[in-house]
PAVOTOR-160849 format. One record per residue (C-alpha): residue in three letters; y, x negated, z negated; residue number from 1. Coordinates in pm, 1 decimal, m for minus. Last residue first. Layout:
<marses>
<marse type="ALA" py="Y" px="X" pz="Z" seq="NUM"/>
...
</marses>
This chain:
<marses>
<marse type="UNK" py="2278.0" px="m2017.6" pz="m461.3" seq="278"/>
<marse type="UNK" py="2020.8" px="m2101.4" pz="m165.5" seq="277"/>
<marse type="UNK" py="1935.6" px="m2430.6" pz="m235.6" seq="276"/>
<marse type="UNK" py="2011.1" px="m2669.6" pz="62.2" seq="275"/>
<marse type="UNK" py="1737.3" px="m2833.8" pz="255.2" seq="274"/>
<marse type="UNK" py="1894.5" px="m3115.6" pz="515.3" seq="273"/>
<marse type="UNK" py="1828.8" px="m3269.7" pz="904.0" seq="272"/>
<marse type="UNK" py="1490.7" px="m3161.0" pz="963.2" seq="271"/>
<marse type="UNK" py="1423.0" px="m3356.2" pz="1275.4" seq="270"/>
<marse type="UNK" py="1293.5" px="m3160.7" pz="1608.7" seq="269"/>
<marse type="UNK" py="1138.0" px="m3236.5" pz="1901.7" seq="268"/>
<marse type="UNK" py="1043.4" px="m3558.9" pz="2105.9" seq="267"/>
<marse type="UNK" py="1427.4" px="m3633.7" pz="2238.3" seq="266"/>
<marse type="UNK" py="1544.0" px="m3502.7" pz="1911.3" seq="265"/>
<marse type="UNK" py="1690.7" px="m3157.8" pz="1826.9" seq="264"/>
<marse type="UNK" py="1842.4" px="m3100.5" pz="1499.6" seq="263"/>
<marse type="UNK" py="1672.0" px="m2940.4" pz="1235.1" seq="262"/>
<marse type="UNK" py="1906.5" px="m2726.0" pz="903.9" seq="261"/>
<marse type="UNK" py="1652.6" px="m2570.2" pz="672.4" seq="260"/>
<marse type="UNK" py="1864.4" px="m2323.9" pz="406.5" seq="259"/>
<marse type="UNK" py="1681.3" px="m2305.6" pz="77.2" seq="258"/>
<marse type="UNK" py="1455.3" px="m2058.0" pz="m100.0" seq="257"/>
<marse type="UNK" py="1086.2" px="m2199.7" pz="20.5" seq="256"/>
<marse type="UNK" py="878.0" px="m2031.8" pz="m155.8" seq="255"/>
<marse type="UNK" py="681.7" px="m2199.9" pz="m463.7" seq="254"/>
<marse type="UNK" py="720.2" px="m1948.3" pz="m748.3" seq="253"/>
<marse type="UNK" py="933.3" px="m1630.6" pz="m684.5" seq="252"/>
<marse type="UNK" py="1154.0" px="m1673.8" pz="m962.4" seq="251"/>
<marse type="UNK" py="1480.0" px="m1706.3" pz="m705.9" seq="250"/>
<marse type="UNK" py="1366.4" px="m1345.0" pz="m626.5" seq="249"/>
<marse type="UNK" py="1449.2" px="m1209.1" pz="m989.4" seq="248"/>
<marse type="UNK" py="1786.6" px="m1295.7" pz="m995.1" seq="247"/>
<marse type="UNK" py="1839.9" px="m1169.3" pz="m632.5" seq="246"/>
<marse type="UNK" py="1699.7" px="m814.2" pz="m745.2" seq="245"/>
<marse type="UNK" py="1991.1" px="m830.4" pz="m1056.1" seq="244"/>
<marse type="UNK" py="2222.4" px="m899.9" pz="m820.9" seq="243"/>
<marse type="UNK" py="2164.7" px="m658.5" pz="m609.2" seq="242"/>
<marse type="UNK" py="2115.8" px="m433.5" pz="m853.5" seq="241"/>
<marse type="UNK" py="2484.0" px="m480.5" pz="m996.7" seq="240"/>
<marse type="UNK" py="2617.8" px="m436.0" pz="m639.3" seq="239"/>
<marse type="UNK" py="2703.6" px="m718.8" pz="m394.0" seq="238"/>
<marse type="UNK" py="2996.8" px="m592.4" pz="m215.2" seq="237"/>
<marse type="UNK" py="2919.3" px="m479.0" pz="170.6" seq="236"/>
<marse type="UNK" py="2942.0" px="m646.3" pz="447.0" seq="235"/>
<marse type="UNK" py="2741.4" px="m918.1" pz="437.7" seq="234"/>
<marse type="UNK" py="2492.5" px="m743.8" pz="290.6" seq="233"/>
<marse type="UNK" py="2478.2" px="m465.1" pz="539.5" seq="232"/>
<marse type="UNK" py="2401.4" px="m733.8" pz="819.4" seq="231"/>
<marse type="UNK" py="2168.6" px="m873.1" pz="640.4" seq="230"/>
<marse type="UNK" py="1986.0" px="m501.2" pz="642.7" seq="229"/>
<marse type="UNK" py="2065.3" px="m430.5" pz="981.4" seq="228"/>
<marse type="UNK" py="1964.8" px="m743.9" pz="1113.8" seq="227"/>
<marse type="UNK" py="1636.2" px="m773.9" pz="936.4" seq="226"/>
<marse type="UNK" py="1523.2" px="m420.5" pz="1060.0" seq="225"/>
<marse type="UNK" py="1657.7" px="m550.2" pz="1424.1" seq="224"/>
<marse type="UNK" py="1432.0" px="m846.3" pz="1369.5" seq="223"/>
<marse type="UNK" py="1561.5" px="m1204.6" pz="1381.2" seq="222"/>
<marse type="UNK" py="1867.9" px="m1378.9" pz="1615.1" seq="221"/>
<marse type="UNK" py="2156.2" px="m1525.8" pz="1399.5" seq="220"/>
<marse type="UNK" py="2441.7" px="m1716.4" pz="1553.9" seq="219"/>
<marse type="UNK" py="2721.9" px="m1904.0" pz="1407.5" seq="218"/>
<marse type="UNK" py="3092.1" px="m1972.8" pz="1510.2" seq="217"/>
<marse type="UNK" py="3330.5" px="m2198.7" pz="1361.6" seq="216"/>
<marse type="UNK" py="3715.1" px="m2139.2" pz="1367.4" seq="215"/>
<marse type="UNK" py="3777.9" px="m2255.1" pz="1056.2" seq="214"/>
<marse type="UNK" py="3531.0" px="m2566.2" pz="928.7" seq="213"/>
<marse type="UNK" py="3156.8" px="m2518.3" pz="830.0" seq="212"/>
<marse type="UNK" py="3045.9" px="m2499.7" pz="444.8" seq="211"/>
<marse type="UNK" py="3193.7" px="m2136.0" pz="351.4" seq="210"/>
<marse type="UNK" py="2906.5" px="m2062.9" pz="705.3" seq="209"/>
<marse type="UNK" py="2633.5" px="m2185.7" pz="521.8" seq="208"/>
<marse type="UNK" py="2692.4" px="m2058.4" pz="169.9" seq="207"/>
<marse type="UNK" py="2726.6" px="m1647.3" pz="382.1" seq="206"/>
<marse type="UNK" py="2449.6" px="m1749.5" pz="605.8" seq="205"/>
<marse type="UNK" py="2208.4" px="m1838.5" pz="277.6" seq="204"/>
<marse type="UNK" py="2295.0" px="m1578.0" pz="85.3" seq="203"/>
<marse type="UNK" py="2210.5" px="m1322.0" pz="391.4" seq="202"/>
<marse type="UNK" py="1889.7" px="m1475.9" pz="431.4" seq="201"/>
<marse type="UNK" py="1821.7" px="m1477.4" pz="74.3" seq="200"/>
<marse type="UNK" py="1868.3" px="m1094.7" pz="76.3" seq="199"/>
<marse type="UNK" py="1669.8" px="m1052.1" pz="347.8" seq="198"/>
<marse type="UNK" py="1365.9" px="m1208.4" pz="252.1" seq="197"/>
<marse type="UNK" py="1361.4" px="m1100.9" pz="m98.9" seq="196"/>
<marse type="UNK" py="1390.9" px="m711.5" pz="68.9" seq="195"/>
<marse type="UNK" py="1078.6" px="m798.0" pz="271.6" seq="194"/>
<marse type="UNK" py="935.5" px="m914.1" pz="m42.2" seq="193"/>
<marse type="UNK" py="975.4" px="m620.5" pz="m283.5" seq="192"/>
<marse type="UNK" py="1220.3" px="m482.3" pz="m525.3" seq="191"/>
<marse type="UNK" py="1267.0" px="m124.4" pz="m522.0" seq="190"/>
<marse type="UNK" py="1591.6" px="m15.5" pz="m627.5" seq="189"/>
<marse type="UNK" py="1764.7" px="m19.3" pz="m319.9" seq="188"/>
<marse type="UNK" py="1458.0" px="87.9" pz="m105.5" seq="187"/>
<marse type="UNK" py="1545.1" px="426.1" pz="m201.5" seq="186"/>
<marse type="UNK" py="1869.8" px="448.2" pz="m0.9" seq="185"/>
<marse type="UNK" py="1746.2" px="401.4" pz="338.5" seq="184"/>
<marse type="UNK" py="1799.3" px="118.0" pz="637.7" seq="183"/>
<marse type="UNK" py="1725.0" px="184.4" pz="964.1" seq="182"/>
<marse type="UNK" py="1439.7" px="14.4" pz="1131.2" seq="181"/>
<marse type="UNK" py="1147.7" px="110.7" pz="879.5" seq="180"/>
<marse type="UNK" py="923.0" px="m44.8" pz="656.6" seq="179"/>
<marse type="UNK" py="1205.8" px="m111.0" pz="353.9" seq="178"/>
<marse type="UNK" py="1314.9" px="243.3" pz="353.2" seq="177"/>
<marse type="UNK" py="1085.4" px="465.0" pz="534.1" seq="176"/>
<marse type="UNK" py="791.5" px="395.3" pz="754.3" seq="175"/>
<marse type="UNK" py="594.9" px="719.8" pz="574.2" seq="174"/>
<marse type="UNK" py="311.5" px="586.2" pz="414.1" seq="173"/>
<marse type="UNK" py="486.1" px="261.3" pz="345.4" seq="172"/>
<marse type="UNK" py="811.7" px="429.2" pz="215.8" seq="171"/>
<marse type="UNK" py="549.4" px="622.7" pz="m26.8" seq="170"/>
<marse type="UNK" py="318.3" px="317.6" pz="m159.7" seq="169"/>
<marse type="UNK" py="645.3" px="169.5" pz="m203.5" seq="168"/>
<marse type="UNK" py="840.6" px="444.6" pz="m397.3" seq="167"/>
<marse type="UNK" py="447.9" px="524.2" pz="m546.7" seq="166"/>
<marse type="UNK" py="413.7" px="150.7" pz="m657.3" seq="165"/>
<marse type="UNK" py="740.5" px="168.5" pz="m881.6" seq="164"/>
<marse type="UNK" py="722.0" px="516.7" pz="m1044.5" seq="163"/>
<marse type="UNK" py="367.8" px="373.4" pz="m1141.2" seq="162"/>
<marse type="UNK" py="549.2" px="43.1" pz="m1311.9" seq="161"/>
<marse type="UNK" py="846.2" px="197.5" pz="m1430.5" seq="160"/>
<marse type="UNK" py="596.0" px="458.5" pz="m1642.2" seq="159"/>
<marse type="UNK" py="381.9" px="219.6" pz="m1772.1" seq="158"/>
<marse type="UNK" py="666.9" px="16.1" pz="m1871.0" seq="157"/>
<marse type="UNK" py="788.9" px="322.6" pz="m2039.9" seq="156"/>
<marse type="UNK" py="490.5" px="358.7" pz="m2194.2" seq="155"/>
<marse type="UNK" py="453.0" px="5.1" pz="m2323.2" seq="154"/>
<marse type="UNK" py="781.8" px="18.8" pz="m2445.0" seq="153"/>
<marse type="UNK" py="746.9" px="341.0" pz="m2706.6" seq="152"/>
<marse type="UNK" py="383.3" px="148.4" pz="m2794.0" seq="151"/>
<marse type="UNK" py="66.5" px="323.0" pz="m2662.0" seq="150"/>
<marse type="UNK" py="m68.9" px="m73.5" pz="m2592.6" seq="149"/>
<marse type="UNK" py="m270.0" px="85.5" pz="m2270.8" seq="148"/>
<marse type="UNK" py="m8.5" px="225.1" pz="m2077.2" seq="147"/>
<marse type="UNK" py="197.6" px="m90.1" pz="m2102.7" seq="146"/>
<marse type="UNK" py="m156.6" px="m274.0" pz="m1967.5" seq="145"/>
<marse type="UNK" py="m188.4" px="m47.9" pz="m1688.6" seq="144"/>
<marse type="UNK" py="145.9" px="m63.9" pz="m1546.8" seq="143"/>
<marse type="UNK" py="115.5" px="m422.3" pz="m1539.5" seq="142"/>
<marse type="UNK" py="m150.0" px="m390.8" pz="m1367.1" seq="141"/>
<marse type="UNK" py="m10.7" px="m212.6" pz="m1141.6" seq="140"/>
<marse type="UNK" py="272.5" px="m420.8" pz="m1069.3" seq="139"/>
<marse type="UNK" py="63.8" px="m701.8" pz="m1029.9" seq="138"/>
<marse type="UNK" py="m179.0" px="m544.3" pz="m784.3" seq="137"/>
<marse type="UNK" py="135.9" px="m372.6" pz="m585.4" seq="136"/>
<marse type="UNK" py="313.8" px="m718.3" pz="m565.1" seq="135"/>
<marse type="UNK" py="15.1" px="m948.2" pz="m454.9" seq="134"/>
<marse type="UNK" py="63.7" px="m869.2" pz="m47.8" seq="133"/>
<marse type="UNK" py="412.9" px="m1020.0" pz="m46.4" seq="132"/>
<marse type="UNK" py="332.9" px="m1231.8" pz="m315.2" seq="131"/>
<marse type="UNK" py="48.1" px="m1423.0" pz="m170.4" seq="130"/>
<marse type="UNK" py="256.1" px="m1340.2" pz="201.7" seq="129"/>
<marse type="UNK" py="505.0" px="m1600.8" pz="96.3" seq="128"/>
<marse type="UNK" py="271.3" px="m1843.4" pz="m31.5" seq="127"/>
<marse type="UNK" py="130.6" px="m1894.7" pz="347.1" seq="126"/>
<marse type="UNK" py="435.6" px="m2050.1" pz="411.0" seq="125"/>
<marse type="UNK" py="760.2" px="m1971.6" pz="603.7" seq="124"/>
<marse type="UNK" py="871.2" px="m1617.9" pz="561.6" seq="123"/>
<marse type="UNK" py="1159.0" px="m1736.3" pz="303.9" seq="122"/>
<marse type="UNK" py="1419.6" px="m1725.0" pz="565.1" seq="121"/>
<marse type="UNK" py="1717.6" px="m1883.0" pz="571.7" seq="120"/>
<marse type="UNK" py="1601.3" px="m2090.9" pz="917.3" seq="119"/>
<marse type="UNK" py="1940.9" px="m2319.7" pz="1062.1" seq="118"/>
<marse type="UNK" py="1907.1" px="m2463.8" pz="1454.5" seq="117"/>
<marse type="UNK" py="2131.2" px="m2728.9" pz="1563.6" seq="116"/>
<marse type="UNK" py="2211.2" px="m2672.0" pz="1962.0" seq="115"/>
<marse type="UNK" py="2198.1" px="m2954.3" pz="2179.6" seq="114"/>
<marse type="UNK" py="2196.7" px="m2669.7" pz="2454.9" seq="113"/>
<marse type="UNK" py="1773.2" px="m2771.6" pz="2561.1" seq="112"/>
<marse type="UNK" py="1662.7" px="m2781.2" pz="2200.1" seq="111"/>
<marse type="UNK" py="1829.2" px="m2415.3" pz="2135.0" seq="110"/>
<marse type="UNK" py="1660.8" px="m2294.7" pz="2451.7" seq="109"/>
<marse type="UNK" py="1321.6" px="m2445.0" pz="2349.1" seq="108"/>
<marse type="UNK" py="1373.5" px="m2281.1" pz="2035.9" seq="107"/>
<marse type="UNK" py="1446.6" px="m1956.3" pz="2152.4" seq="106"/>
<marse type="UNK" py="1176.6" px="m1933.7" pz="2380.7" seq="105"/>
<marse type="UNK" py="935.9" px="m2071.3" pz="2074.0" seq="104"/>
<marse type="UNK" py="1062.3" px="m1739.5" pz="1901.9" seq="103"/>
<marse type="UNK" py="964.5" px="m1525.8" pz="2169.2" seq="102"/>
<marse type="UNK" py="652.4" px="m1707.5" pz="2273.9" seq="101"/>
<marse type="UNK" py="543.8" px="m1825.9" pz="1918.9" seq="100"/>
<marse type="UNK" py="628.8" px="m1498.2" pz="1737.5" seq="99"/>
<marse type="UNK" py="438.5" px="m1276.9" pz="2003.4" seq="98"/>
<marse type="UNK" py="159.9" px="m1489.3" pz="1954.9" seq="97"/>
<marse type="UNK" py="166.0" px="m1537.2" pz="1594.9" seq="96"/>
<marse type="UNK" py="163.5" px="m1091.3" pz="1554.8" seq="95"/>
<marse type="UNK" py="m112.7" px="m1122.9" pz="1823.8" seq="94"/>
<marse type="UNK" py="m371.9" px="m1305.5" pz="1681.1" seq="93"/>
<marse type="UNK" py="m338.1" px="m1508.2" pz="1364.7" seq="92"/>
<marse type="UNK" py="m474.3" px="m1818.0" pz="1536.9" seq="91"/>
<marse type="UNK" py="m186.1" px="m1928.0" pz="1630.1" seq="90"/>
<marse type="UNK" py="m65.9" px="m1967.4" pz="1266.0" seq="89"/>
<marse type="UNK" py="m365.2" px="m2168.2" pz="1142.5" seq="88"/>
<marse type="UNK" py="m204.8" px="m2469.8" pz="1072.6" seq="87"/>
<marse type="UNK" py="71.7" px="m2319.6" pz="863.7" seq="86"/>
<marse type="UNK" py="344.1" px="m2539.6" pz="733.4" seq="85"/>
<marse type="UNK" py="393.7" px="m2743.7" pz="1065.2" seq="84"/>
<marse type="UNK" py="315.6" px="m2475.2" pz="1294.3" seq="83"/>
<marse type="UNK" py="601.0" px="m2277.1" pz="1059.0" seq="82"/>
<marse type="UNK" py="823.0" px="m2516.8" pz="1120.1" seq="81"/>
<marse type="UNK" py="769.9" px="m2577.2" pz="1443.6" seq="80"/>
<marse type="UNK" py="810.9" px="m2203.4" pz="1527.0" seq="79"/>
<marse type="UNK" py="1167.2" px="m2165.0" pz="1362.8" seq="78"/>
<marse type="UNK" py="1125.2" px="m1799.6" pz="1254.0" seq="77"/>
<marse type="UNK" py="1431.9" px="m1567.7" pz="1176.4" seq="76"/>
<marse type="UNK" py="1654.8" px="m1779.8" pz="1339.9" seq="75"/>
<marse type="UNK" py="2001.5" px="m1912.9" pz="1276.4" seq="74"/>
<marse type="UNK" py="2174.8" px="m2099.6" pz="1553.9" seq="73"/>
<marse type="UNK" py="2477.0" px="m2326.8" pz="1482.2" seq="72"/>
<marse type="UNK" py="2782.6" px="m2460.0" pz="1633.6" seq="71"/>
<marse type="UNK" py="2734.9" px="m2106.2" pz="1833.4" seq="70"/>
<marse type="UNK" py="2966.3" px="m2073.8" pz="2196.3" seq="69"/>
<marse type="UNK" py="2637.3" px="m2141.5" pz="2373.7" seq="68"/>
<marse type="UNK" py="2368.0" px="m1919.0" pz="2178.9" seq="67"/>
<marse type="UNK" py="2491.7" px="m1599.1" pz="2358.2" seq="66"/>
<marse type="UNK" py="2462.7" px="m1689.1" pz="2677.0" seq="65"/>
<marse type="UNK" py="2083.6" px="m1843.8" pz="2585.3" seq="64"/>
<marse type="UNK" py="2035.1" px="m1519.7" pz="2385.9" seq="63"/>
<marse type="UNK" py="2122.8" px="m1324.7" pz="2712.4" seq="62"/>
<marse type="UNK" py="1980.9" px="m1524.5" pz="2971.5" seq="61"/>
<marse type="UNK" py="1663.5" px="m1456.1" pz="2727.9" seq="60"/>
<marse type="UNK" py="1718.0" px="m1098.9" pz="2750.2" seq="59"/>
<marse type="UNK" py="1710.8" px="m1069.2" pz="3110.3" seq="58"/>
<marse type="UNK" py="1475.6" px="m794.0" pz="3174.9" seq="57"/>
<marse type="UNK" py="1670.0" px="m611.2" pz="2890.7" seq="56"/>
<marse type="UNK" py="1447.2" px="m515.7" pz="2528.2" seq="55"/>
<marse type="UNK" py="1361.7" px="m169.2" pz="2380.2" seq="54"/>
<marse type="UNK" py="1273.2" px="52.8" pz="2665.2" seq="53"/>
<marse type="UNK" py="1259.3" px="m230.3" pz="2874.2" seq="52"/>
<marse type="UNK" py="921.0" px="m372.4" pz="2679.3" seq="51"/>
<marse type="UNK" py="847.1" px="m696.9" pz="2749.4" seq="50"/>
<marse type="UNK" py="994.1" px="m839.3" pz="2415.5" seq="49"/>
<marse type="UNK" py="868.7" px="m558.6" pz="2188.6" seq="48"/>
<marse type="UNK" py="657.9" px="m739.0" pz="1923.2" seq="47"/>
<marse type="UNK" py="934.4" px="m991.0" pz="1951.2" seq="46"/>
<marse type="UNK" py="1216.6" px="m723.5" pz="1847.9" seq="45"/>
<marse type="UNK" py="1538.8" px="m921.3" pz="1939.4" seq="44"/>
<marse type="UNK" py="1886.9" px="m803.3" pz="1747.1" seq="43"/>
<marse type="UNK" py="2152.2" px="m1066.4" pz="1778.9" seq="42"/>
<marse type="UNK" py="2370.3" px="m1095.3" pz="1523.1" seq="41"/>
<marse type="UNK" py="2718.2" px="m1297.7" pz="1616.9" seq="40"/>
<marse type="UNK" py="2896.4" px="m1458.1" pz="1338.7" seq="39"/>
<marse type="UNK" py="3237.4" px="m1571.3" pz="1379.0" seq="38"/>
<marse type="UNK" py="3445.6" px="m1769.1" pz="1144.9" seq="37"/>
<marse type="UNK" py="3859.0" px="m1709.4" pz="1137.6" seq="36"/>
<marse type="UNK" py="3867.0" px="m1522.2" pz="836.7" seq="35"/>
<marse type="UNK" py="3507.2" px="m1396.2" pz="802.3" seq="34"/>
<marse type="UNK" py="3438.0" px="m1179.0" pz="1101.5" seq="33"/>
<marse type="UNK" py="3094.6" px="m969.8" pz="1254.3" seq="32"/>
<marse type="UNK" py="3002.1" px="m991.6" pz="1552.9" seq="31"/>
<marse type="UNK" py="2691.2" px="m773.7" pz="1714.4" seq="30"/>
<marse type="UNK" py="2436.7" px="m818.5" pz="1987.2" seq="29"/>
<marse type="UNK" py="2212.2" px="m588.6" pz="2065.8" seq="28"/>
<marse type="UNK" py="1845.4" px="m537.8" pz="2166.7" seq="27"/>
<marse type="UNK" py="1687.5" px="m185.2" pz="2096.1" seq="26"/>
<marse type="UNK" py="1475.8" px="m132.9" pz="1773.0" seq="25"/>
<marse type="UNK" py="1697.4" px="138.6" pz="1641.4" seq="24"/>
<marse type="UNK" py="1646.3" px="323.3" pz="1992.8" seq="23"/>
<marse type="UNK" py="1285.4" px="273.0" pz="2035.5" seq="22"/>
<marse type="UNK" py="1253.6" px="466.9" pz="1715.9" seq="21"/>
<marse type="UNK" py="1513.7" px="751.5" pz="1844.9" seq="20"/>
<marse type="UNK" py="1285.5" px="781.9" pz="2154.4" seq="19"/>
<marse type="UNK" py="1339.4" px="644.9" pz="2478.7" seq="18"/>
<marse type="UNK" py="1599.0" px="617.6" pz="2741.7" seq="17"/>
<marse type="UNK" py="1796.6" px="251.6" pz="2802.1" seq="16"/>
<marse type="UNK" py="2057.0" px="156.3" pz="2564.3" seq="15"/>
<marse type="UNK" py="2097.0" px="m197.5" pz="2534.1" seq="14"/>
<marse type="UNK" py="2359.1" px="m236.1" pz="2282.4" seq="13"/>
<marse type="UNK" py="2695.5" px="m442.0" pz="2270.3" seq="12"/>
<marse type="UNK" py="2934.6" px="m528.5" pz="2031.0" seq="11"/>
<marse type="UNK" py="3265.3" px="m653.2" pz="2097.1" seq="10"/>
<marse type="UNK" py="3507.0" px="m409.3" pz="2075.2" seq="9"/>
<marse type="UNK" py="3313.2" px="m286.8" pz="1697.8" seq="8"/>
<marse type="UNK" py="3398.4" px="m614.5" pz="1544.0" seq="7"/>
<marse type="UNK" py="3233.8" px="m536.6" pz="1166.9" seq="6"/>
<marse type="UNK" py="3376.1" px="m721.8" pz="882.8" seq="5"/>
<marse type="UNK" py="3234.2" px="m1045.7" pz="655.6" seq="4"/>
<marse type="UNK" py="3334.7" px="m1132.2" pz="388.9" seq="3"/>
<marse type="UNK" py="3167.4" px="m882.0" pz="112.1" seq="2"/>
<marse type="UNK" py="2919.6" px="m1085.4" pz="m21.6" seq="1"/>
</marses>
């Protein structure tokens, strides 16, 4: 997917002090180019939201700025989606809350512009975190059972399979490649669900944006982790991994791989289309 390219004069960064961590996670707004398209990635760390070392007083006059040249608004979380597909969600304590006011912010500023608001991401249902939290178990016990067979492919299963859970175990120990802010090398070739998310997120702007007329301009506000990894996608050519790591996330049973498209109503929101993310 490599269509997009990097506008350097226009991006901006809030840059107050703090330390290198508080840094990556700042607010920005990039723009990236696709022929005449425009896509604008706006960084916003909800956990962080009221903290100026990360995020500006006046960040939501700046997605709400932002958010008015866009014929469409992609979000990491759409909050009535995910009230609609998980009943419990505010009462999952403060990683819903901070989701519901910053995202629910967004929405409510979408809603109020007209705006039509897109959601790529598979984070939606209590499915996703099944395999998100089920990978180590089943890799392991995969593991286990090449180890025990003693065949020439059972070992080296074995052997994929505990090389596989200490890269993960390890990056998670040590917030490194898919559990920290700035991207790393090693969590290339380790498939998990974070990864799944952003890569179908990326997919899913890329087929969205082929689909809207020249001269269009899209918006997408999520994580600065998520940023900088979609962001890389976009940019870069889709290597034979990648691929191959895509492949095996559209066999993730159940989640929901397709672009959601609502469009505000007088009472809320109507889902306005599901498209398969190719």
């Amino acid at each position: 997917m490599s269509e997009f390219i990097l506008d350097r004069q226009t991006s901006k960064v809030w840059t107050p002090s703090g330390s290198p961590e508080m840094q990556q996670r700042a607010f920005r707004i990039e723009t990236l180019h696709h022929d005449s398209r425009t896509l604008n990635l706006l960084s916003l760390e909800a956990d962080y939201a009221s903290d100026e070392r990360v995020t500006p007083p006046d960040w939501q006059e700046q997605v709400s700025q932002a958010m008015e040249s866009a014929d469409l608004v992609f979000v990491e979380y759409f909050v009535p989606e995910l009230e609609e597909n998980m009943p419990y969600f505010h009462k999952m304590g403060s990683f819903s809350r901070n989701i519901a006011d910053v995202f629910g912010r967004v929405a409510d500023m979408a809603h109020k512009q007209g705006k039509n608001v897109a959601v790529a991401d598979i984070a939606n249902k209590p499915l996703y975190e099944a395999w998100h939290l089920g990978v180590f178990p089943a890799v392991g016990a995969t593991a286990l059972a090449g180890a025990r067979s003693q065949t020439p492919l059972g070992i080296a299963a074995f052997a994929a399979g505990e090389a596989y859970v200490a890269s993960l175990t390890y990056q998670a120990a040590r917030k490194k490649g898919t559990y920290s802010v700035e991207p790393g090398r090693m969590e290339r070739y380790t498939p998990n669900a974070n990864d799944a998310r952003r890569a179908l997120t990326a997919r899913g702007i890329s087929q969205t944006a082929k689909e809207y007329p020249p001269d269009s301009s899209f918006l997408y506000i999520s994580a600065p982790a998520h940023i900088a990894r979609v962001k890389s996608m976009l940019e870069q050519p889709l290597t034979i991994a990648d691929s191959a790591k895509v492949t095996l996330y559209k066999k993730f049973a159940g989640l929901d791989r397709t672009t959601r498209i609502y469009s505000p109503r007088e009472n809320g929101w109507e889902l306005q289309s599901a498209t398969p993310i190719r």
